[in-house]
C-alpha positions, 0 to 999 in steps of 0.5 A, spaced: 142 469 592 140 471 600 140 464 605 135 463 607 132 466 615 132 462 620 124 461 623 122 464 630 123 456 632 130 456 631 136 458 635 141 462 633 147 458 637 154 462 638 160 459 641 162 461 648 168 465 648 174 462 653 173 464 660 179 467 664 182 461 669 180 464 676 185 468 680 189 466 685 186 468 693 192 472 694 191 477 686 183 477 688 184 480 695 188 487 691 181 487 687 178 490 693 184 493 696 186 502 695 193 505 692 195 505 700 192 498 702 186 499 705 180 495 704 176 498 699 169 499 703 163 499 699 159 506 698 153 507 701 149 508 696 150 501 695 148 499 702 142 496 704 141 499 711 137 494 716 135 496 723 132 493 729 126 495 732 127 500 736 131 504 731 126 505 726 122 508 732 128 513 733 128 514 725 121 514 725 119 518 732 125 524 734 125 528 727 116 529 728 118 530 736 123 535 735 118 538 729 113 540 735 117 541 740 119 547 735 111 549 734 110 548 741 116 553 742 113 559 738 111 563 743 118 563 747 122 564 739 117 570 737 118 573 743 126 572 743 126 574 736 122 580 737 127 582 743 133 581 737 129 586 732 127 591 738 134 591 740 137 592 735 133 598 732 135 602 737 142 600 737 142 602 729 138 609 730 133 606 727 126 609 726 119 606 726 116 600 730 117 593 732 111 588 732 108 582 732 104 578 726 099 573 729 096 569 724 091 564 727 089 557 724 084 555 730 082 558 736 087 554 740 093 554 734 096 561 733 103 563 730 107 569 732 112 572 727 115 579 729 116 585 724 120 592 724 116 597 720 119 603 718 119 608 713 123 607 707 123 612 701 122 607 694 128 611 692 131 618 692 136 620 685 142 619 690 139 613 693 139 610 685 146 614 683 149 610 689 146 602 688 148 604 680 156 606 683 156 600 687 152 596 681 158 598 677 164 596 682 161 589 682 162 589 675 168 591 674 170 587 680 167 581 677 171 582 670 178 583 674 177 576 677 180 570 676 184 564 677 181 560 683 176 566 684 172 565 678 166 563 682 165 568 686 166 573 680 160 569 676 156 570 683 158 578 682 155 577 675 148 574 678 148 578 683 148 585 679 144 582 674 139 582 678 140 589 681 140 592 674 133 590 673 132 594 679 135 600 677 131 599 670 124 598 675 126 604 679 128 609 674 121 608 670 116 607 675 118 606 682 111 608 684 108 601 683 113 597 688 108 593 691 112 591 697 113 594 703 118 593 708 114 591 714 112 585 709 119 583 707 120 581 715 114 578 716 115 574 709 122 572 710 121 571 718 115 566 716 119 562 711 125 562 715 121 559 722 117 554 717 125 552 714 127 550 722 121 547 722 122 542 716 129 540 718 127 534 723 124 532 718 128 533 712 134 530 716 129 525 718 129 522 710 136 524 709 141 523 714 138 519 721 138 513 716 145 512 717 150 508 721 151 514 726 149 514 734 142 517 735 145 523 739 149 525 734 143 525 729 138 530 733 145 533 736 147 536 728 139 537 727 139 541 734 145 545 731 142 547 724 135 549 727 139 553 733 143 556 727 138 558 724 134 561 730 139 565 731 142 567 724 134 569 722 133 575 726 140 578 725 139 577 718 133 581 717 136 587 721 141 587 717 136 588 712 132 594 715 138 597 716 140 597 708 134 598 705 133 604 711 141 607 707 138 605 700 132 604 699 127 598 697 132 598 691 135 593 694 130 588 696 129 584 690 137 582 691 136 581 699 131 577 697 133 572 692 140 572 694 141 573 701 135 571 704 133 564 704 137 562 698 142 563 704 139 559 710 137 553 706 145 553 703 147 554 711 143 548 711 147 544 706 152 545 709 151 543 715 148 536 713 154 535 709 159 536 716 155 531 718 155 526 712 163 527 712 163 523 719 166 517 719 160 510 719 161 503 721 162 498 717 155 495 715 156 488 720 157 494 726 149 495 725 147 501 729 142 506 730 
């Protein structure tokens, strides 16, 4: 025969276990200490930040200041990145022309973002027999790597992948190719141009909220969108000259792979130089 429940008016009581006598100061003080002595801080993910006035304002203001003064500087940036373009066209024998897309939102808010339009075959039989060799030696490189290059072998591995996929395109119907190089440029330099846009206020969330000076903060910010301000036109030439050597075959891969993949990694990177820089401990509170 069962016990009978107990009813919902009645507590079931346990006996408290013994607690553990509390430890001498001296044992509690190695409790937050490391292996070499140091005081264990704690993480920051465990920090409640507080801020004065006038360092909210700076969190607040500088990142949307720095956003417009970015808008504001179109004109002098599509120019500069027009003169790299044009510039390196001739230097390369390129064919073709350098121009510059305007895209109007009002009468008085206007964009401009340059371009390098040239002709470039969709892809001759020996353009095609060329990716396919290059294809196949990454492959071949990617199967022999191993040990501490294994992550780039697997990098090997996507980025031939992706270009089989290419080759298969290109070998069956290469006519129906949507895309022309004139609308790569345009696309990856306005991608590019509203990424260095974002990064004030990307940072302004994620990294001016901590216990650093201000002018590191717009300092680091500075540096990625100078970074990338130079990296954007160069690498797009880079680009042009490829596809003018082998053809669009290869621009779904310096699309998806070298394109803006790598200018938000570039960022990354930054930003983690930037959070590997000592802070001050909670009590030392500055902006």
């Amino acid at each position: 025969m069962h016990p009978p429940i107990a009813s919902e008016s009645q507590a079931l009581e346990f006996p408290r276990p013994p607690q553990p006598p509390p430890l001498p100061e001296r044992y509690a003080e190695l409790r937050r200490r490391g292996n070499d002595g140091g005081i264990i801080a704690p993480h920051r993910a465990f920090i409640t930040l507080a801020y004065k006035g006038t360092a909210l304002a700076a969190i607040a203001t500088v990142p949307i200041l720095l956003c417009l003064l970015w808008l504001l500087l179109n004109p002098v940036i599509a120019e500069f990145w027009w003169r790299i373009l044009e510039r390196g066209r001739v230097l390369l024998d390129l064919p073709g022309r350098t121009g510059m897309a305007v895209f109007v939102w009002t009468d008085r808010v206007q964009f401009g973002i340059p371009y390098i339009d040239l002709p470039v075959a969709v892809s001759t039989p020996m353009q095609w027999l060329a990716t396919t060799f290059i294809t196949a030696f990454m492959l071949l490189a990617a199967a022999v790597l191993r040990g501490k290059f294994t992550p780039l072998g697997y990098l090997l591995r996507a980025i031939a992948f992706l270009q089989v996929t290419a080759l298969v395109y290109f070998a069956f119907i290469p006519g129906r190719f949507p895309y022309r190089l004139l609308d790569y440029t345009i696309a990856g330099l306005g991608a590019g141009y509203a990424l260095i846009a974002g990064i004030p206020l990307l940072f302004g969330c994620i990294f001016f909220v901590f216990r650093l000076s201000l002018w590191r903060k717009v300092a680091l910010t500075v540096a990625a969108m100078v970074h990338l301000a130079i990296l954007l036109p160069l690498q797009h030439l880079v680009h042009v000259w490829l596809m003018s050597r082998l053809s669009l075959i290869l621009m779904p891969t310096l699309f998806f792979f070298f394109g803006l993949l790598l200018e938000v990694m570039l960022v990354i990177a930054l930003y983690g130089l930037g959070m590997s820089w000592e802070t001050p401990a909670p009590r030392e509170a500055a902006a």
